[in-house]
DSSP file (Angstrom, degrees, kcal/mol; ACC not computed):
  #  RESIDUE AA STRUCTURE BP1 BP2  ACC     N-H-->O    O-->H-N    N-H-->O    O-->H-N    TCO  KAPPA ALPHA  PHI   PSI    X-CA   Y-CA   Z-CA
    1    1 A X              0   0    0      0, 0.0    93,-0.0     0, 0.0     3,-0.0   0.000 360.0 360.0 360.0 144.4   71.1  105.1  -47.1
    2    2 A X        -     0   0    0      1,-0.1     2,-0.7     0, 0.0     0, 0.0   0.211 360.0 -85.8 -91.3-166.5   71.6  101.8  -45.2
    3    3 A X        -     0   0    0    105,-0.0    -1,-0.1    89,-0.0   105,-0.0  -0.890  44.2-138.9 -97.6  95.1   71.2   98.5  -47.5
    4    4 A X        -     0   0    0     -2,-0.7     2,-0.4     1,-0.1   105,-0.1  -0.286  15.9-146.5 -91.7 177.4   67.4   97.5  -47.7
    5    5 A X        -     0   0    0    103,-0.1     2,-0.7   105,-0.0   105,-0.1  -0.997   4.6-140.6-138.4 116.4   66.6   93.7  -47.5
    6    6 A X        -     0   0    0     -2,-0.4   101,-0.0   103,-0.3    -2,-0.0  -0.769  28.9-109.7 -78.6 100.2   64.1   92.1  -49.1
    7    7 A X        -     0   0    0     -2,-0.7    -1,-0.1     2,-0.0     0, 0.0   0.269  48.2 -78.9 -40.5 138.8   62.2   89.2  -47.0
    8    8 A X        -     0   0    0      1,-0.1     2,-0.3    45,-0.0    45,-0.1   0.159  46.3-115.4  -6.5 144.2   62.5   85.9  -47.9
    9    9 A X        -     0   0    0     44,-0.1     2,-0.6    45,-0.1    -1,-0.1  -0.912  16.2-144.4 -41.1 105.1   60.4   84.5  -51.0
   10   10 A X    >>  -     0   0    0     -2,-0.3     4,-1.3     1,-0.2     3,-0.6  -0.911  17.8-159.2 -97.0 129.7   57.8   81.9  -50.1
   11   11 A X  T 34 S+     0   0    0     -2,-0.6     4,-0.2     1,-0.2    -1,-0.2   0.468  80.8  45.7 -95.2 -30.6   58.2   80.1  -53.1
   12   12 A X  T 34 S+     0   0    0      2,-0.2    -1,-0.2     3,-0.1    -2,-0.0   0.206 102.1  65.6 -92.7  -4.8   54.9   78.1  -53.3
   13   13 A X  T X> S+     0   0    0     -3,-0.6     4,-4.9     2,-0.1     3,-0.6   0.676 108.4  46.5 -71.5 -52.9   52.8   81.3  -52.4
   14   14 A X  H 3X S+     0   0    0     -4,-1.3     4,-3.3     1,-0.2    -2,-0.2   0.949 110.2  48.7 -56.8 -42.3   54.3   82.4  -56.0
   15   15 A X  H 3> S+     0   0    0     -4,-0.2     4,-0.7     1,-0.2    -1,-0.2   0.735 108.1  53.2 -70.7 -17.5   53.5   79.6  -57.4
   16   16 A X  H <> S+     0   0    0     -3,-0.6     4,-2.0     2,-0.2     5,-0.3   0.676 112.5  47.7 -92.3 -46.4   50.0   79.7  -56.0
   17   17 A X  H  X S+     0   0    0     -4,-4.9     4,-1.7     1,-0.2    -2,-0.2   0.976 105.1  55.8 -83.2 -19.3   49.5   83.1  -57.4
   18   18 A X  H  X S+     0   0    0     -4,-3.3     4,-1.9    -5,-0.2    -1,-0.2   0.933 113.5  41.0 -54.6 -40.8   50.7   82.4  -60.6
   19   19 A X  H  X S+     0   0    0     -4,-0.7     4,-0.7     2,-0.2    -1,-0.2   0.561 111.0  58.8 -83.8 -13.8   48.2   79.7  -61.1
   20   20 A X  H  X S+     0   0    0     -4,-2.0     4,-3.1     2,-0.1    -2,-0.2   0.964 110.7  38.1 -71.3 -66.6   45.6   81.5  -59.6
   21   21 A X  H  < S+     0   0    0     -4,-1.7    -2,-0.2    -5,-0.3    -3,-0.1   0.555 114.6  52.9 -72.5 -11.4   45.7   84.4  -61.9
   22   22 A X  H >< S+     0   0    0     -4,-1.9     3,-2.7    -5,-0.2    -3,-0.2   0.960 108.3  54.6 -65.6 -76.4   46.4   82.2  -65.1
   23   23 A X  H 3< S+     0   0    0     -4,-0.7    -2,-0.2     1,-0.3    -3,-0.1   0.830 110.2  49.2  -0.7 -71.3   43.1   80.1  -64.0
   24   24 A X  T 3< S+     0   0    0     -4,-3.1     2,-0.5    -5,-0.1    -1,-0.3   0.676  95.8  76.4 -91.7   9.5   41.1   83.3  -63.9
   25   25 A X    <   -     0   0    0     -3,-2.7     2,-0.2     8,-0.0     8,-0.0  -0.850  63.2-146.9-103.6 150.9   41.9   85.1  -67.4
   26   26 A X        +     0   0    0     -2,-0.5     2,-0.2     6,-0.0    10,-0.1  -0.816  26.0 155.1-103.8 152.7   40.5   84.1  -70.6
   27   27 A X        -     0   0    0     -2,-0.2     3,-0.1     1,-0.1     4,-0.0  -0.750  47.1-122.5-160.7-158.4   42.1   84.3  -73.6
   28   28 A X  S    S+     0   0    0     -2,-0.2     2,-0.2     1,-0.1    -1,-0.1   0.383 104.1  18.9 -64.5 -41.1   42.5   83.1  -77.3
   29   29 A X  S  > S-     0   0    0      1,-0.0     4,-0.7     0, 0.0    -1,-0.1  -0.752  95.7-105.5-146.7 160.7   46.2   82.1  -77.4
   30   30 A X  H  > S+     0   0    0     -2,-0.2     4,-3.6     2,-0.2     5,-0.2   0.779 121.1  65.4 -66.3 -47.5   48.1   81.3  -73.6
   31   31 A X  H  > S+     0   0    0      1,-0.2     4,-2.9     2,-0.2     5,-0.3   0.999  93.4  52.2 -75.6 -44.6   49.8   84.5  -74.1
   32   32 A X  H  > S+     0   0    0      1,-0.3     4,-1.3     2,-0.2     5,-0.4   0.957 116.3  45.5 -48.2 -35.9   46.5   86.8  -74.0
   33   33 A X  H  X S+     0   0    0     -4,-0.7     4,-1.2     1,-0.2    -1,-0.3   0.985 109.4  48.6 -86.7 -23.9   46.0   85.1  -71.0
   34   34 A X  H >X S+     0   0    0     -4,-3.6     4,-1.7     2,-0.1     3,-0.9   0.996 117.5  44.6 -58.0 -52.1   49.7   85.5  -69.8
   35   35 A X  H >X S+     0   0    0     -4,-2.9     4,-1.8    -5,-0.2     3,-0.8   0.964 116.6  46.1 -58.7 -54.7   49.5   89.7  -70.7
   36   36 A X  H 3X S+     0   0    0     -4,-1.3     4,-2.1     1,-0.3    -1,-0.2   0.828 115.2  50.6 -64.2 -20.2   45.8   89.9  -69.0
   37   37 A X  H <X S+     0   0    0     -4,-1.2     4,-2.4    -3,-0.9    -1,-0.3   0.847 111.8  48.7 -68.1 -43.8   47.5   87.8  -66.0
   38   38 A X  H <X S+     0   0    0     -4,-1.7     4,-2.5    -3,-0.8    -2,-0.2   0.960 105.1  50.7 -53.2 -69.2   50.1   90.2  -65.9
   39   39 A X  H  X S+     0   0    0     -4,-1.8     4,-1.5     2,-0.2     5,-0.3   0.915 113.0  51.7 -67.8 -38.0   48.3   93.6  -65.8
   40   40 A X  H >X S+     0   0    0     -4,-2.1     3,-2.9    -5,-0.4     4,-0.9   0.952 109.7  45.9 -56.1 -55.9   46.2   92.2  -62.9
   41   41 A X  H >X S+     0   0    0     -4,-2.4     4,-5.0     1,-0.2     3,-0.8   0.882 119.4  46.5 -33.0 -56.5   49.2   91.2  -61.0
   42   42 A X  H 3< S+     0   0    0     -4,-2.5    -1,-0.2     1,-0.3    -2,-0.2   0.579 108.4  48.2 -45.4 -36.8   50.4   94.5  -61.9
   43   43 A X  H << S+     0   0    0     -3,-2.9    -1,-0.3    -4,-1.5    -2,-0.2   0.434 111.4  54.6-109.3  -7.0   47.5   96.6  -61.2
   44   44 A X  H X<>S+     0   0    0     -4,-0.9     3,-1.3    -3,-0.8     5,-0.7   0.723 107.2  54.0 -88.4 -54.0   47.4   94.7  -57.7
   45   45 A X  T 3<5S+     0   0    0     -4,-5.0    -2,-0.2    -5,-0.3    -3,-0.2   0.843  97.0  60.3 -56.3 -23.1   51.1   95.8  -57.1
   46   46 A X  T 3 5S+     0   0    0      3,-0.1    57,-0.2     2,-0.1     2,-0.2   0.063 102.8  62.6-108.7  30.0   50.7   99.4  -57.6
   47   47 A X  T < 5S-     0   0    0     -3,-1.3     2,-1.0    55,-0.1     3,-0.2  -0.713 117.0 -54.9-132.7-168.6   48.1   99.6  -54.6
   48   48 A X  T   5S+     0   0    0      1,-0.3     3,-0.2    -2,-0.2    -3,-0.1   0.217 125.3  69.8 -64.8  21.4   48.7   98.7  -50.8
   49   49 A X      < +     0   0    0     -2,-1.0    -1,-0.3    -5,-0.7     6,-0.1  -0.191  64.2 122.5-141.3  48.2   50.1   95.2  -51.4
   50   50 A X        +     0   0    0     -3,-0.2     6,-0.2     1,-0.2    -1,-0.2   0.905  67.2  52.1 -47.5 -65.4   52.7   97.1  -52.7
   51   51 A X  S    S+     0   0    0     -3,-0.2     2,-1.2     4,-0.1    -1,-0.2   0.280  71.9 123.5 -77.4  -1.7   54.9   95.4  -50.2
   52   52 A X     >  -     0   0    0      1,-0.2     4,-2.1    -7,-0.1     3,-0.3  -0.546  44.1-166.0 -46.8  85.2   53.9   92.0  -51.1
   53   53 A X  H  > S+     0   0    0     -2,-1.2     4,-3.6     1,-0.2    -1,-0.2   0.942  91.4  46.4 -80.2 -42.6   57.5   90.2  -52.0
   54   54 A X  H  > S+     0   0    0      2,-0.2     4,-1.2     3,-0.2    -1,-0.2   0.712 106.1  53.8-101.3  16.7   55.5   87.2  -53.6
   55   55 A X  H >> S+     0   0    0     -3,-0.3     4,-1.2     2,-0.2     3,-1.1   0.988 113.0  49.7 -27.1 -88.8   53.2   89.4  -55.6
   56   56 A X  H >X S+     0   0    0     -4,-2.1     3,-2.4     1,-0.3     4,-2.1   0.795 111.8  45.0 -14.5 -89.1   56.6   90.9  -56.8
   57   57 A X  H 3X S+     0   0    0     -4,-3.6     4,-0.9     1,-0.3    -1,-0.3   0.686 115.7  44.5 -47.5 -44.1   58.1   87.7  -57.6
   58   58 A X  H <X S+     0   0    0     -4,-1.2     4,-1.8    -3,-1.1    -1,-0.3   0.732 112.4  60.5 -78.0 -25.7   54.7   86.3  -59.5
   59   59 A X  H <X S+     0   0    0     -3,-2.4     4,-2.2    -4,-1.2     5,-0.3   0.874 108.8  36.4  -6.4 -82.5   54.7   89.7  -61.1
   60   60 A X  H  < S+     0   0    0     -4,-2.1     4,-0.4    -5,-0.2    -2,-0.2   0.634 110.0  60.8 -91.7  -2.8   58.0   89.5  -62.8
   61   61 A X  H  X S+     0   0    0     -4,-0.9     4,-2.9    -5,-0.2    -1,-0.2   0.815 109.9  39.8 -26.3 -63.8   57.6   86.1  -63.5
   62   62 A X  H >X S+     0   0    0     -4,-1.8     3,-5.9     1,-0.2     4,-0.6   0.859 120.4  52.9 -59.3 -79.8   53.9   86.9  -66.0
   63   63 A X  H 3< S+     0   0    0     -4,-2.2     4,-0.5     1,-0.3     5,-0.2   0.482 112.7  38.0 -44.2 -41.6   55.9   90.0  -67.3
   64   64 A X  H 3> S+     0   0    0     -4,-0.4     4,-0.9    -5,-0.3    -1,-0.3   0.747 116.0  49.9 -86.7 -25.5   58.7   88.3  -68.2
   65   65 A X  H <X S+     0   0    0     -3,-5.9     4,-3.0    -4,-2.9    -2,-0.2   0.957 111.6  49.4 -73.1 -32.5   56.9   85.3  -69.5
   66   66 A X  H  < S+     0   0    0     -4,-0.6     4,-0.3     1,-0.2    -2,-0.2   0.415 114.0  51.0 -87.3   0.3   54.3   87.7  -71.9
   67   67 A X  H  > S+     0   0    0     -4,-0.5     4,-2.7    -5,-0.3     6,-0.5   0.760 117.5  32.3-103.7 -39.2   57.4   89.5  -73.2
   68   68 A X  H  X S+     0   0    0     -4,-0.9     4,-1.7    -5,-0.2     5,-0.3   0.880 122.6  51.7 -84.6 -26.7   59.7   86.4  -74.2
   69   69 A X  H  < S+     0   0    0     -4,-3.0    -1,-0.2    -5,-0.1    -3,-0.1   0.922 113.5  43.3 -80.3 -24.0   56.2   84.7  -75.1
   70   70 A X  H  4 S+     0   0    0     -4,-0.3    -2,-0.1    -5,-0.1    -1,-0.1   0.893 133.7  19.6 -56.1 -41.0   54.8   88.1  -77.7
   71   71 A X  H  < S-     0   0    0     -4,-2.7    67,-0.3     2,-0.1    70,-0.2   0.757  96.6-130.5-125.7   3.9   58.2   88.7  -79.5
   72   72 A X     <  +     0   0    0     -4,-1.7    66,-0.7    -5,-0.4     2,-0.4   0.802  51.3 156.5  74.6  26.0   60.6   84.8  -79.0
   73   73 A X    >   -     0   0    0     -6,-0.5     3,-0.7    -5,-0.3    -1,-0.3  -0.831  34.7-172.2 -86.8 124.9   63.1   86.8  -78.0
   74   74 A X  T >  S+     0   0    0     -2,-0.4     3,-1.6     1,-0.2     4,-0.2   0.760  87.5  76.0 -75.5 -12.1   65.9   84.6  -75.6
   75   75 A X  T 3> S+     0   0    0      1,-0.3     4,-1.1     2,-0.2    -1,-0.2   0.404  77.5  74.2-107.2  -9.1   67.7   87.8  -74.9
   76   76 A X  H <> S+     0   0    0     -3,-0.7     4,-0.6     1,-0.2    -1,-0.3   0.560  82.2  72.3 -81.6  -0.5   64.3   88.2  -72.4
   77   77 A X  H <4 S+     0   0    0     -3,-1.6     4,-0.3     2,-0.1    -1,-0.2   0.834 100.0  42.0 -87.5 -38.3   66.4   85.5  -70.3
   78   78 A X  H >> S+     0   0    0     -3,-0.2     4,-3.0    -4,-0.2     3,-0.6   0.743  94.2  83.7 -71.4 -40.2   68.9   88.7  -69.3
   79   79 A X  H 3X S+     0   0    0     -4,-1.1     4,-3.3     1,-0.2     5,-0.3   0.890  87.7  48.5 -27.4 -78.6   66.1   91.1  -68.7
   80   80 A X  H 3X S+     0   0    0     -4,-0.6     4,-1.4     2,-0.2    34,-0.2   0.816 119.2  41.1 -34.9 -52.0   65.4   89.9  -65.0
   81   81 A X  H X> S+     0   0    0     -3,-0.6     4,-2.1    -4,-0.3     3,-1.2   0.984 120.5  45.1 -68.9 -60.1   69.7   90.2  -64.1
   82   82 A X  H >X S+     0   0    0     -4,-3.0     4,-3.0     1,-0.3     3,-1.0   0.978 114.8  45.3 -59.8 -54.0   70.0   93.3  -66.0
   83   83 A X  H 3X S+     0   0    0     -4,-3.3     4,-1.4    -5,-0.4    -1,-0.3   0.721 111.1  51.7 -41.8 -37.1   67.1   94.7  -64.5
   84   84 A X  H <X S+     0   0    0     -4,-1.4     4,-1.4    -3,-1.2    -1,-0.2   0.529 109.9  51.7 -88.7 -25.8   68.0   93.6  -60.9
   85   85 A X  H <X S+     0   0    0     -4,-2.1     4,-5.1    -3,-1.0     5,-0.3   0.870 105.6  52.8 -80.8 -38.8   71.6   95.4  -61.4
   86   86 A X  H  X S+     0   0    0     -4,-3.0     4,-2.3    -5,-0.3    -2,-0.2   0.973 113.9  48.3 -57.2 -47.4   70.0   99.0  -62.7
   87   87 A X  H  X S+     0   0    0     -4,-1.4     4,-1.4    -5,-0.2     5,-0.4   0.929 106.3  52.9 -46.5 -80.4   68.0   98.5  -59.4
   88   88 A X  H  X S+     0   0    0     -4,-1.4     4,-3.6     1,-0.2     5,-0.2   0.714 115.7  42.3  12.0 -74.0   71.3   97.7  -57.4
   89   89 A X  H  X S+     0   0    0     -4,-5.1     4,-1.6     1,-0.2     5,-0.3   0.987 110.1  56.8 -59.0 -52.6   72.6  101.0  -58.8
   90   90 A X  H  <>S+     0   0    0     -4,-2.3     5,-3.4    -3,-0.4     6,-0.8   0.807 111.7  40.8 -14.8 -67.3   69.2  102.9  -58.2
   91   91 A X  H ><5S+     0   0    0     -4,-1.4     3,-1.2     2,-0.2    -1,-0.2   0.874 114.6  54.6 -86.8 -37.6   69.2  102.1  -54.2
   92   92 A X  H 3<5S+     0   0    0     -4,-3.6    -2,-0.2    -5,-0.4    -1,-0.2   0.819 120.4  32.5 -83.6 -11.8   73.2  102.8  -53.9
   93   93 A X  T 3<5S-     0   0    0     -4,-1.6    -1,-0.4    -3,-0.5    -2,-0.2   0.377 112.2-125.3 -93.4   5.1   72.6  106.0  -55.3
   94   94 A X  T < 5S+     0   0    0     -3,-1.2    -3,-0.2    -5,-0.3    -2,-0.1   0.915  78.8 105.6   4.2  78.1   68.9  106.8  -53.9
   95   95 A X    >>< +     0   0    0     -5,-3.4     3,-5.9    -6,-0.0     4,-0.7  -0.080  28.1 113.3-126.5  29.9   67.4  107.4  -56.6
   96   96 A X  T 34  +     0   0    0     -6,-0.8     3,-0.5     1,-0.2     4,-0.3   0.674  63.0  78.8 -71.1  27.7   65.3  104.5  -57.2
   97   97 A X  T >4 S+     0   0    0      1,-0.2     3,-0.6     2,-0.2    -1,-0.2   0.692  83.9  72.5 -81.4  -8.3   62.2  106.4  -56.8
   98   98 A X  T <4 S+     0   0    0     -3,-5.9    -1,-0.2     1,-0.3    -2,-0.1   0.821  99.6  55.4 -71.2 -11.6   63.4  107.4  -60.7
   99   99 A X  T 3< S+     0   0    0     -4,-0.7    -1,-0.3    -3,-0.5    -2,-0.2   0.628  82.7  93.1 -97.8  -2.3   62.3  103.8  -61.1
  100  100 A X    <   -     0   0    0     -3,-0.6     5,-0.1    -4,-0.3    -3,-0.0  -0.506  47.0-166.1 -92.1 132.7   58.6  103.4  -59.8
  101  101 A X  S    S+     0   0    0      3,-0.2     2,-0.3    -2,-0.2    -1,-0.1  -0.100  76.2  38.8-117.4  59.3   55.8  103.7  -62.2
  102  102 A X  S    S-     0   0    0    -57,-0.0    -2,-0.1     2,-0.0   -55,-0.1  -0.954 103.5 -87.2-162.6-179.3   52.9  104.1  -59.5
  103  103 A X  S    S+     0   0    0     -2,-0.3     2,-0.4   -57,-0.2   -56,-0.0   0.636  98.2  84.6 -83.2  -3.6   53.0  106.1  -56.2
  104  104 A X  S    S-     0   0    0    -58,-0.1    -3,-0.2     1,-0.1   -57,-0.0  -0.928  88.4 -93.7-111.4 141.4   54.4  103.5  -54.0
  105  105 A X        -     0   0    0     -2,-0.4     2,-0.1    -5,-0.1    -8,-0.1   0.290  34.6-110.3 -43.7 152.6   58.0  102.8  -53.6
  106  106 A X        -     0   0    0    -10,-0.3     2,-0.1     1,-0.1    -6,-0.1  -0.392  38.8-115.7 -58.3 151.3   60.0  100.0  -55.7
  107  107 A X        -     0   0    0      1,-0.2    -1,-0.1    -2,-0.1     3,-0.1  -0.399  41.8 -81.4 -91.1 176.0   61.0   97.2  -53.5
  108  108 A X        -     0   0    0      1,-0.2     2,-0.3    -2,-0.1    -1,-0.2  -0.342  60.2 -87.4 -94.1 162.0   65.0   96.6  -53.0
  109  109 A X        -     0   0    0    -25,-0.1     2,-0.6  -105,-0.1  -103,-0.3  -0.344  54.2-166.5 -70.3 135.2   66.6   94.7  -55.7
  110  110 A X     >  -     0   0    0     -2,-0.3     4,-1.5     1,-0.1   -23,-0.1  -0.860  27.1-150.5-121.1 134.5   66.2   90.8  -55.0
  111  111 A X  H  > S+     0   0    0     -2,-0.6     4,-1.5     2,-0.2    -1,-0.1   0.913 105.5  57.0 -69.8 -43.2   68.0   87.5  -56.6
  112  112 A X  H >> S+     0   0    0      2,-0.3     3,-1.9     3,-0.2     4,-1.2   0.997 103.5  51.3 -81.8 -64.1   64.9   85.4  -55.9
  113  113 A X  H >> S+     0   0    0      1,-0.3     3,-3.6     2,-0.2     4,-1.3   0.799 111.6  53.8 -25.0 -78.6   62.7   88.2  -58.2
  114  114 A X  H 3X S+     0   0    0     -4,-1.5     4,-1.7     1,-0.3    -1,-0.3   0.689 104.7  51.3 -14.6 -51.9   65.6   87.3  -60.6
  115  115 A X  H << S+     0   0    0     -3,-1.9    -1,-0.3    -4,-1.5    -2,-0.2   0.738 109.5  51.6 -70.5 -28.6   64.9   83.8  -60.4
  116  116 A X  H XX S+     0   0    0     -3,-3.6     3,-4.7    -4,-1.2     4,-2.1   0.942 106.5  45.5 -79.0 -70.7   61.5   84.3  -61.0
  117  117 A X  H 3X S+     0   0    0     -4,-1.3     4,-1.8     1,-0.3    -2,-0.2   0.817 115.9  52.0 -48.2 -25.2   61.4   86.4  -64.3
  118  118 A X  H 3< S+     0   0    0     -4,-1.7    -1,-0.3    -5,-0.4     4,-0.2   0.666 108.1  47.6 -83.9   1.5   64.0   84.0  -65.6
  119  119 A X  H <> S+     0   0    0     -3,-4.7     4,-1.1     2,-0.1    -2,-0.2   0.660 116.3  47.7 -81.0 -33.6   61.8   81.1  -64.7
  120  120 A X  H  < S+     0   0    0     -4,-2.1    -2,-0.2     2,-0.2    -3,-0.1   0.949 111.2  48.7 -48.2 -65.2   58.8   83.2  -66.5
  121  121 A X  T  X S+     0   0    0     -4,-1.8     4,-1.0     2,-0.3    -1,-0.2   0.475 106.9  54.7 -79.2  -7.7   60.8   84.1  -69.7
  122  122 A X  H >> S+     0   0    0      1,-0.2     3,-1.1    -4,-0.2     4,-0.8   0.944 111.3  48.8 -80.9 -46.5   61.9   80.5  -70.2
  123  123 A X  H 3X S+     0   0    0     -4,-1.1     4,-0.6     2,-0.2    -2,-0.3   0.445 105.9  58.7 -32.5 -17.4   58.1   79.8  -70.0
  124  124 A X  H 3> S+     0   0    0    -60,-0.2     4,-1.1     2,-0.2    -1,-0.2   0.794 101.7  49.9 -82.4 -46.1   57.6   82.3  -72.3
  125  125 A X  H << S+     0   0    0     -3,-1.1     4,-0.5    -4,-1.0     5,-0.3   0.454 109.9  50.2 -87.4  16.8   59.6   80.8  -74.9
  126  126 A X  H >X S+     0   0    0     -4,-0.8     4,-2.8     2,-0.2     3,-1.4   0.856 107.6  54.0 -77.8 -59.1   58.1   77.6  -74.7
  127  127 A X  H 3X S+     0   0    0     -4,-0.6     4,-2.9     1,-0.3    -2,-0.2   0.806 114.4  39.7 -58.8 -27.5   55.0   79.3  -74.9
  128  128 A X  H 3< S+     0   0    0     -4,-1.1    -1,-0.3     2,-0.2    -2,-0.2   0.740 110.8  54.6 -84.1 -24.7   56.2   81.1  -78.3
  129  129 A X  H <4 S+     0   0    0     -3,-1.4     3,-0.4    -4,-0.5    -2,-0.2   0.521 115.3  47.1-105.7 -47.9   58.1   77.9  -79.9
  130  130 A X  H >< S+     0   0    0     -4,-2.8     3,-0.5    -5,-0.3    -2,-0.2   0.980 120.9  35.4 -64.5 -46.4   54.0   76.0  -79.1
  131  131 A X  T 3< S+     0   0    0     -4,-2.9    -1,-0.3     1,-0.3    -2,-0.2   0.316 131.7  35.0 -97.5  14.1   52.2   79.0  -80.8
  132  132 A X  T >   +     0   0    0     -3,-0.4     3,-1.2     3,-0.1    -1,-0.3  -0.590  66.0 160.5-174.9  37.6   55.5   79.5  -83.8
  133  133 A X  T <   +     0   0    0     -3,-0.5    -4,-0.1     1,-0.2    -2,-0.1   0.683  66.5  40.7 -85.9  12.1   56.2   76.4  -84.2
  134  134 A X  T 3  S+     0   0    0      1,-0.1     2,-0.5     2,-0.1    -1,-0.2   0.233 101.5 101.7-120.1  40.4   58.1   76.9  -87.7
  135  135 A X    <   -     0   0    0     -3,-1.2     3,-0.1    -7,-0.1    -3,-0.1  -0.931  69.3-135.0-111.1 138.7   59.5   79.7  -86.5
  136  136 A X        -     0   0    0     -2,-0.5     2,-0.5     1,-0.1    -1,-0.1   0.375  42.2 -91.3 -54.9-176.3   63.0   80.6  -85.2
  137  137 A X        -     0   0    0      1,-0.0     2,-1.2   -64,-0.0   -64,-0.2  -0.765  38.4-125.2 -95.5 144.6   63.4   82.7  -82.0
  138  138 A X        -     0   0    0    -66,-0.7     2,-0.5    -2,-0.5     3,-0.4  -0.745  20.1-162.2 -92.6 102.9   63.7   86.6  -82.7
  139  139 A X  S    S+     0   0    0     -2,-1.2   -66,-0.1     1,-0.2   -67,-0.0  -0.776  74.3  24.0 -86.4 148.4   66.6   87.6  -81.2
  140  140 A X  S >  S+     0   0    0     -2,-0.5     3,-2.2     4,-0.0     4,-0.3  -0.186  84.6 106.8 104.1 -45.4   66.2   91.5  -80.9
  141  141 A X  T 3  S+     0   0    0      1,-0.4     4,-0.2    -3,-0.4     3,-0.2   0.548  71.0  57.2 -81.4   7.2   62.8   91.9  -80.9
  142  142 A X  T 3> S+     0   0    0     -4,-0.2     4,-1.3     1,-0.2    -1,-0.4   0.578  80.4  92.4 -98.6   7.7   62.4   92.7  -77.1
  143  143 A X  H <> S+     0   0    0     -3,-2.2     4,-1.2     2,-0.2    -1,-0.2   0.530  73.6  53.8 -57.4 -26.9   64.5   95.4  -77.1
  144  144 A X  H >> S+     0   0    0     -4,-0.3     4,-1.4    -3,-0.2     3,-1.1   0.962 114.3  46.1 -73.6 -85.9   62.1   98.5  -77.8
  145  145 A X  H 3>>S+     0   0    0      1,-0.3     4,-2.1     2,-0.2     5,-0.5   0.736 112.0  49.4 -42.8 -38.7   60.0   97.5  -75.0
  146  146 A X  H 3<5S+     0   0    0     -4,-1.3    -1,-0.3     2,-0.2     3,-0.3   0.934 118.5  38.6 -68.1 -39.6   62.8   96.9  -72.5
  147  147 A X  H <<5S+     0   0    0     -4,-1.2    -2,-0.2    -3,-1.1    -1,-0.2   0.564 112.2  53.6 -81.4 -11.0   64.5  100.0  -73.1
  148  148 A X  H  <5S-     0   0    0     -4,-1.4    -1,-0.3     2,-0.3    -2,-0.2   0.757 111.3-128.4-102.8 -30.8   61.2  102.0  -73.4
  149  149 A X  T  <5S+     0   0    0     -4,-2.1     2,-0.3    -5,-0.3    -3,-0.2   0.185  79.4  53.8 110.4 -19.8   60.5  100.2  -69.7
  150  150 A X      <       0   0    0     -5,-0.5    -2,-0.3    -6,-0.1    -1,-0.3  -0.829 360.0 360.0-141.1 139.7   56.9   98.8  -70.8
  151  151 A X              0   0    0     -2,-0.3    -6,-0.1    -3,-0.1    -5,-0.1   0.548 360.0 360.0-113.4 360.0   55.5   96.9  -73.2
């Protein structure tokens, strides 16, 4: 299978949809409103704007912000890289369809996605350090959800 390429990132499109979909959840704490931000984004990806690269990106931004902001884990700062290498292997073997949790395809693995979910999860822990503030960061504690694939 040839190499796939993901187009360019618009970078201020992302940023527009992040602030869109924070702006329209409600919530109790900034992290209900990151998770509800999330599953919309989410539930908007797994239909025809599948192919939507800064969907994607604003995507794995929330996700990665509502996991490092729920459990203070920094180790959610690795998520995005690690995550972006499993793809890597995934498309050079073709199988990444093992990776897709709705009925349209995963997009090719991307650096700029990367950039976003670690731009998310540092946002996250801020967000966990505002709502914690006499508590340390839990290193560990995203690990059941990253390895289960979900939170």
């Amino acid at each position: 299978m040839p190499d796939l390429v993901m187009p360019k990132v618009n970078d201020a499109a992302v940023s527009r949809i992040i602030e869109d979909a924070l702006t329209k959840e409600k919530g109790a704490t900034i992290n209900e409103k990151v998770y509800k931000a999330f599953r919309t984004l989410q539930a908007r990806r797994r239909s025809k704007e599948w192919t939507n690269v800064e969907l994607a990106a604003a995507e794995h931004y929330m996700y990665a912000r509502f996991l490092a902001g729920a459990t203070g884990d920094p180790a959610v700062l690795l998520s995005p890289n690690l995550y972006n290498i499993k793809k890597k292997v995934f498309f050079k073997l073709d199988i990444q369809d093992l990776m897709t949790t709705s009925k349209y395809p995963g997009l090719p693995p991307s650096d700029e996605l990367v950039a976003w979910g670690e731009r998310g999860a540092g946002v996250g822990l801020i967000d966990y350090m505002g709502a914690n503030p006499a508590t340390d960061f839990k290193v560990g504690e995203a690990l059941k959800p990253l390895v289960k694939g979900s939170y």
